[in-house]
C-alpha positions as CSV (number, residue, x, y, z in Angstrom):
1,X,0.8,-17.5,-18.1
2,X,3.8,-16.2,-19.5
3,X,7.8,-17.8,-18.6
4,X,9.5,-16.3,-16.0
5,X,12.7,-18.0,-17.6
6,X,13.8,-14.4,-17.8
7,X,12.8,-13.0,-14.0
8,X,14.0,-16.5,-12.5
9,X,17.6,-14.7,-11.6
10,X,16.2,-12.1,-10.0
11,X,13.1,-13.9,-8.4
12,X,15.5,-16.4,-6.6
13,X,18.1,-13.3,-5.3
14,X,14.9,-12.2,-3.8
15,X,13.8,-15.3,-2.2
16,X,17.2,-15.9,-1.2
17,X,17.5,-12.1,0.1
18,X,13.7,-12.6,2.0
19,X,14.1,-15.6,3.1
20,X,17.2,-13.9,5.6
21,X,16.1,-12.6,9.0
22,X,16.0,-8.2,8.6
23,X,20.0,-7.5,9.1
24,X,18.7,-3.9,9.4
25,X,16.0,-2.7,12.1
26,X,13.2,-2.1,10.7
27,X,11.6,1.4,11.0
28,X,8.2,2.0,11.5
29,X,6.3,1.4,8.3
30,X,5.1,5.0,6.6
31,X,1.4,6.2,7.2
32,X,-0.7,8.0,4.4
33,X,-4.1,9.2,4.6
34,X,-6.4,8.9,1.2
35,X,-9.1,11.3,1.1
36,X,-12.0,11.5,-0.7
37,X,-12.2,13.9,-4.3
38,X,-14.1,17.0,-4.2
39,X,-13.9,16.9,-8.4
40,X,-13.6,15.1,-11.3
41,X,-10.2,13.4,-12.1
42,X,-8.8,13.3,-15.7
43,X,-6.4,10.8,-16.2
44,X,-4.0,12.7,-18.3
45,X,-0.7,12.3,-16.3
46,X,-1.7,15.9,-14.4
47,X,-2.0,17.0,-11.2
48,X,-4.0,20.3,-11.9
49,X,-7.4,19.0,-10.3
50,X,-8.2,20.8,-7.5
51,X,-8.2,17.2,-5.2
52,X,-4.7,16.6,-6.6
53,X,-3.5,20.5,-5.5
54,X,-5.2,20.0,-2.4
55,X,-4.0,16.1,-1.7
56,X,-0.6,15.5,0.8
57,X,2.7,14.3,-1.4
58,X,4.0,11.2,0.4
59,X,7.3,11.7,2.5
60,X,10.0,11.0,0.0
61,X,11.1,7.7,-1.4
62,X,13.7,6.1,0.5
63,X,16.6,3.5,-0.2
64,X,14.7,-0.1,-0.1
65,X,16.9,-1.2,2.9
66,X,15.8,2.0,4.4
67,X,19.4,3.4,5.3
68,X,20.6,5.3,2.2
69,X,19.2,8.6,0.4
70,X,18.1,8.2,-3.1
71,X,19.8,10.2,-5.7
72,X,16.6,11.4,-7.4
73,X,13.8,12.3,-5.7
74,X,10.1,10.1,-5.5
75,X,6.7,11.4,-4.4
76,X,3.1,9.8,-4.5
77,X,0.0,11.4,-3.9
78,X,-3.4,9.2,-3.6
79,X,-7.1,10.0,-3.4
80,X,-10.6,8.0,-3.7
81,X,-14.0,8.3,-4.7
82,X,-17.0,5.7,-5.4
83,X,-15.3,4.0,-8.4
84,X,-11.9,4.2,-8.0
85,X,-8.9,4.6,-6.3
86,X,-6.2,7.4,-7.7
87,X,-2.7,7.2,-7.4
88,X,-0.2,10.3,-8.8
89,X,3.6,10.0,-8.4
90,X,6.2,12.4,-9.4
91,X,9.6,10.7,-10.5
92,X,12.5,13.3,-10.4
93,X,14.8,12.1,-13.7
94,X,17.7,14.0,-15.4
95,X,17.3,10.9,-18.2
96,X,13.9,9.7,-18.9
97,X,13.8,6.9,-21.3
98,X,12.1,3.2,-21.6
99,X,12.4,0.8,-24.3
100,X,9.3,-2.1,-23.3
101,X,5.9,-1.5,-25.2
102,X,4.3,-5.2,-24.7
103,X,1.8,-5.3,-21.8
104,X,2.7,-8.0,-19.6
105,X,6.6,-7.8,-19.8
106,X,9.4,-7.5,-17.4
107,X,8.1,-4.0,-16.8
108,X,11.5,-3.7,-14.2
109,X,14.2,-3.8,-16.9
110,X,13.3,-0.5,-17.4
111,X,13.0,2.3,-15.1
112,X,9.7,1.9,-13.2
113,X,7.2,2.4,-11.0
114,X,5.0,0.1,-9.1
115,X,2.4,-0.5,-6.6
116,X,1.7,-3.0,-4.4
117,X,-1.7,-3.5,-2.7
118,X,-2.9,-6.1,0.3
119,X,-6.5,-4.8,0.9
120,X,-6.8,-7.2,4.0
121,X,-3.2,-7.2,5.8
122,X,-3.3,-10.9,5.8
123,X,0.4,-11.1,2.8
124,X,-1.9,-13.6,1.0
125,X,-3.6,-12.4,-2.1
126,X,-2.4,-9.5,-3.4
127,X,-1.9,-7.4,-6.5
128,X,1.3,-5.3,-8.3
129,X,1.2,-3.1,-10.9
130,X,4.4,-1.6,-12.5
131,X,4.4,1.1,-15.5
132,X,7.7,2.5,-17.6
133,X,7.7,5.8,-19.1
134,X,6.1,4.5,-22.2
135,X,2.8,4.2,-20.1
136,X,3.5,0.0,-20.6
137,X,1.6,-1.8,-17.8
138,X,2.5,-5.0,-16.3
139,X,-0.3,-6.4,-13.5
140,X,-0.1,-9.2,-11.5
141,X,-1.9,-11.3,-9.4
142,X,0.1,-12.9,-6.6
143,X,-1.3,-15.5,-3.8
144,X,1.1,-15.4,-1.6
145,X,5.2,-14.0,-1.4
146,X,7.5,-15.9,-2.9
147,X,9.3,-17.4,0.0
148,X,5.9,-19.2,0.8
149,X,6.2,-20.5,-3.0
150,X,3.7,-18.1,-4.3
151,X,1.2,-18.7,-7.6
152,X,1.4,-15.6,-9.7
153,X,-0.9,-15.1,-11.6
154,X,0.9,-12.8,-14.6
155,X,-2.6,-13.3,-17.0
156,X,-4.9,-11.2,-14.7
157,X,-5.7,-7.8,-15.5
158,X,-6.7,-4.9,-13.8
159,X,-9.9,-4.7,-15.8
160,X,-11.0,-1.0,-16.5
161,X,-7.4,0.7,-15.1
162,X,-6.6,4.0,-16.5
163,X,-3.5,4.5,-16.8
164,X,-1.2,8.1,-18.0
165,X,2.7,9.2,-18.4
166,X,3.2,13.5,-18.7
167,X,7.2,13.6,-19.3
168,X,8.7,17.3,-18.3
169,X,11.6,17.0,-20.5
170,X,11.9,14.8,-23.6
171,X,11.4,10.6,-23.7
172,X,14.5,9.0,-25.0
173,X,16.7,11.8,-26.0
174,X,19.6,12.5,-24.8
175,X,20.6,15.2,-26.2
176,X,18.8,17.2,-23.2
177,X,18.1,16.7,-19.5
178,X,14.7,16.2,-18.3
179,X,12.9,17.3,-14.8
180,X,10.6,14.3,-14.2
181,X,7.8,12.0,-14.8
182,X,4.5,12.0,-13.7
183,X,2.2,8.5,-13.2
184,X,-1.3,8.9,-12.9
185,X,-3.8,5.7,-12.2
186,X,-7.2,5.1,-11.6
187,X,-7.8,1.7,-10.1
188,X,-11.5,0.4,-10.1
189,X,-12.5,-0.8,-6.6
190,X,-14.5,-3.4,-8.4
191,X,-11.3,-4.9,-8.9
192,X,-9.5,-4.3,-5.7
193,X,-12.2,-5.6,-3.6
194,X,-11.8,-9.2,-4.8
195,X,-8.8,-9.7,-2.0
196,X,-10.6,-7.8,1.0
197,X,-13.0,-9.0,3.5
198,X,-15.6,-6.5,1.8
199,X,-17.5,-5.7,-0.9
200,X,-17.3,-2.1,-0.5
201,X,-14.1,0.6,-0.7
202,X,-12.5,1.4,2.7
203,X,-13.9,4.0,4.4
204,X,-11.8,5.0,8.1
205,X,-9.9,1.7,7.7
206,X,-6.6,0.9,6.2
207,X,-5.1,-1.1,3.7
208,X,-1.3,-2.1,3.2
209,X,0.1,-0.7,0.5
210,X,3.4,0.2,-0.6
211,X,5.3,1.7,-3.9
212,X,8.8,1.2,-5.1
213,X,11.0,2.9,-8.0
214,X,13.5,1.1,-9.9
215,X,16.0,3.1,-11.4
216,X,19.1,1.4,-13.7
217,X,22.6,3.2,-14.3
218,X,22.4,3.4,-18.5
219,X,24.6,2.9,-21.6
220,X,24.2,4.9,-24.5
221,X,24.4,3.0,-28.2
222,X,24.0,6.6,-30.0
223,X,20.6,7.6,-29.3
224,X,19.4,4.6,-28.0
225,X,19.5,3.9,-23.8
226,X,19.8,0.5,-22.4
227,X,20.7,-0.5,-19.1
228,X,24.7,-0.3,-17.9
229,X,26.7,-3.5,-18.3
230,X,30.2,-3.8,-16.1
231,X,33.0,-4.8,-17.6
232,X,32.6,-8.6,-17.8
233,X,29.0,-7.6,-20.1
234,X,26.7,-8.5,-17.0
235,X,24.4,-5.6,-15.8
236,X,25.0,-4.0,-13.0
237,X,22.1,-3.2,-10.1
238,X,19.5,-1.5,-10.2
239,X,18.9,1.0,-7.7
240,X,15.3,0.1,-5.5
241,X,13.8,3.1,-3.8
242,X,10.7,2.8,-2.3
243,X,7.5,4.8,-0.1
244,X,8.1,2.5,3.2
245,X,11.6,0.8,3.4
246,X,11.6,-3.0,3.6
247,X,14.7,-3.7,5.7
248,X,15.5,-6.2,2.8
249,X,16.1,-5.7,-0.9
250,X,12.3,-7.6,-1.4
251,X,9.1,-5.9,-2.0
252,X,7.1,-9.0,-1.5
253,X,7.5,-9.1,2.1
254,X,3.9,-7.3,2.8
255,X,4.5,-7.3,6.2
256,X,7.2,-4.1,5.8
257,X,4.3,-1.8,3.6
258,X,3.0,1.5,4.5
259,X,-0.2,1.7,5.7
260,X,-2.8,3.8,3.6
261,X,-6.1,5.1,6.0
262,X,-9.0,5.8,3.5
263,X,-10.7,9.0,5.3
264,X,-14.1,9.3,5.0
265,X,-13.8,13.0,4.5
266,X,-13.0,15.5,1.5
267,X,-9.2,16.0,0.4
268,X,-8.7,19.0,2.7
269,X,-10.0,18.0,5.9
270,X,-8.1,17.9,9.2
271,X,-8.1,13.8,10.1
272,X,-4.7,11.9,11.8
273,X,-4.1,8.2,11.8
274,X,-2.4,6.2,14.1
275,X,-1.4,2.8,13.9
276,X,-3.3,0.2,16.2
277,X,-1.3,-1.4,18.6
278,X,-2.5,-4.8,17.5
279,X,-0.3,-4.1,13.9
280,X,2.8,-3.6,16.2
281,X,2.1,-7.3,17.7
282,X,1.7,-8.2,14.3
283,X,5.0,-6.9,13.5
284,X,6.6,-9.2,16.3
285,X,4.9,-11.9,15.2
286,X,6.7,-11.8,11.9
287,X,9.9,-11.0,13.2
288,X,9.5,-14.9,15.2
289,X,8.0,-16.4,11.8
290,X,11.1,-14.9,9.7
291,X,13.3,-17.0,12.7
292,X,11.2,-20.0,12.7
293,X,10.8,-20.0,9.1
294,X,14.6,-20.0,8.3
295,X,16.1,-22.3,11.0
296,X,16.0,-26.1,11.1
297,X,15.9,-25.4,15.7
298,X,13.1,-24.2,17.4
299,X,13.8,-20.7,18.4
300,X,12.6,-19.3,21.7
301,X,9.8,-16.8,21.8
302,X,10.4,-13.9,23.5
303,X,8.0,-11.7,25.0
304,X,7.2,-8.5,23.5
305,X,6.1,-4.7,25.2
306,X,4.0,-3.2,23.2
307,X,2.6,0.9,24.7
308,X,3.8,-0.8,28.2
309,X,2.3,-4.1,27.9
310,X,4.2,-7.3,28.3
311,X,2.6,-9.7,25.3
312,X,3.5,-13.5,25.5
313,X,4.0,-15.1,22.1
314,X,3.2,-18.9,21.6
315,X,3.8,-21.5,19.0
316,X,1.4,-24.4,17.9
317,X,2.9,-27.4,16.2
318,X,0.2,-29.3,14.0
319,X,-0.2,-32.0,11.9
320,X,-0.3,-29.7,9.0
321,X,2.7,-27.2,10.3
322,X,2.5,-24.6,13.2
323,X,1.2,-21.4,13.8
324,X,2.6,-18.7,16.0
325,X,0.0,-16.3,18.0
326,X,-0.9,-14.0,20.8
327,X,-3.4,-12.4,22.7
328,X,-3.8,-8.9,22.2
329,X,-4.4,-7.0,25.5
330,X,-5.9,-4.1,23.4
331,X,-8.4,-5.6,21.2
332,X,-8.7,-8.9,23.0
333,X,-8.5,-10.9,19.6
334,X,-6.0,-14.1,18.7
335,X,-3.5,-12.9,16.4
336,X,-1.9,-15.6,14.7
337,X,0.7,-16.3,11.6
338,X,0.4,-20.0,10.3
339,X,3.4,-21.6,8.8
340,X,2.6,-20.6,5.5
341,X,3.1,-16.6,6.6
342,X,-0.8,-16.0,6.5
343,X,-1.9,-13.6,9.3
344,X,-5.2,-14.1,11.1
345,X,-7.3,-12.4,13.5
346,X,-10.4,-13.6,15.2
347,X,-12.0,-12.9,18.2
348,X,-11.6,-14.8,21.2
């Protein structure tokens, strides 16, 4: 496992940031439906397969906190078949450069892209990927978020990703501006699998997944980019815009990603998705755990309404920690968070 001597900043302004009750409302997550290929896909970094013209762009990339408009615009596009999963993004970018060509590096100190995938909806077990315009992959594995002091695993690999960059414009010049960048992945479900409750892809289910976009303010050292340093030489932001907004500037609170239905039916078809009630529980659930989790009281439960229903929410203490959980009047199952912000559901 590589240091994260490097990432530690960072990491701890985003345990410190996820670790704060949302200061922001939280919208409803974003909904995407995945349908199945009706051809082969080449990964070349194109979108000119006839399941690519036919597949849905994603509603537009939004601010991480979920309140402010990016400046460049962010698209992602995803289909299925058998053996893999495909994922095509279009990055609007006046300046396209990158500078990182070692796999496994802080991917992120460029300008990126990145997917996050929880096959089960349980924020335990779950995988990011990040890319730079160089087509340089960074994958992890991580086992839980990092306020419940995760394990990340930084040596595991997607084993058999493909993985292509097309550039409209020109890669590290600047003598020119550029249109965009296109990412193009093919995930095995062999891989993805290994965190879900099945052997098998999703068919009419769901999985939570979410993408983000980091996008740095640059200097300029003739030709050469780098990211933008104030005046006292320390960097300055980096701009987060993601699919579905977080509420907080953290990605690894799973509980805020979209949620991706895999139809069973041919890119083309006419299929909607709605999101079960039981997920809007599940929301509530976490907004109490966020409380409970950051405050040395016990805070009161409230009840909830959920599509006119009045849901009680109660809290366990344990000899090993406490749990918080409710009856769903819809499906009739216990949904439960522990104290280490694994969700459950079982039937009663």
């Amino acid at each position: 496992m590589k240091s994260y001597a490097l990432v530690l900043p960072m990491v701890l302004l985003h345990l410190f940031l996820g670790a704060l009750p949302n200061l922001i409302a939280q919208r409803t997550p974003e909904t995407y439906i995945a349908f199945k290929t009706t051809d082969h896909i080449d990964i070349d970094g194109q979108d000119d397969e006839a399941s690519w013209q036919k597949a849905m762009y994603s509603t537009p990339f939004i601010d991480i906190e979920g309140e402010k408009v990016p400046k460049y615009r962010t698209r992602m596009k995803m289909l299925y078949d058998d053996r893999y999963l495909y994922i095509l993004a279009k990055l609007e970018e006046p300046h396209i450069w990158g500078t990182l060509k070692q796999r496994d590096t802080v991917i992120f100190y460029n300008n990126d892209f990145e997917v996050f995938i929880d096959p089960d909806g349980d924020t335990h077990n779950y995988y990011e990927l990040e890319l730079n315009a160089l087509n340089t992959v960074w994958d992890l594995f991580l086992t839980k978020p990092y306020r419940n002091s995760a394990t990340v695993l930084d040596s595991w690999d997607i084993q058999g990703l493909k993985s292509a960059i097309s550039i409209a414009g020109t890669l590290n010049d600047p003598s020119d501006v550029d249109d965009h960048w296109m990412v193009e992945l093919a995930i095995p479900w062999a891989v993805l699998v290994e965190a879900s409750k099945s052997n098998d892809p999703p068919q009419n289910e769901f999985w939570r997944i979410n993408f983000s976009r980091v996008n740095w303010q640059f200097d300029l050292n003739g030709r050469n980019y780098s990211r933008k340093k104030d005046e006292k030489g320390k960097y300055l932001p980096e701009y987060n815009w993601v699919w579905s907004p977080q509420g907080v500037i953290n990605m690894h609170e799973p509980e805020h990603w979209g949620y991706v239905y895999f139809s069973d039916q041919k890119v083309g078809a006419d299929v909607t998705f709605t999101i079960p009630n039981d997920e809007h529980i599940k929301w509530s659930l976490y907004r109490e755990y966020r409380k409970k989790f950051t405050s040395a009281d016990n805070v009161p439960l409230k009840n909830i309404d959920v599509s006119g229903k009045t849901i009680e929410l109660f809290t366990d203490e344990h000899q090993s920690g406490w749990n918080i959980w409710a009856i769903s009047p819809f499906s009739g199952r216990k949904l439960s968070i522990d104290h280490d912000g694994k969700f459950n559901a079982k039937e009663e």
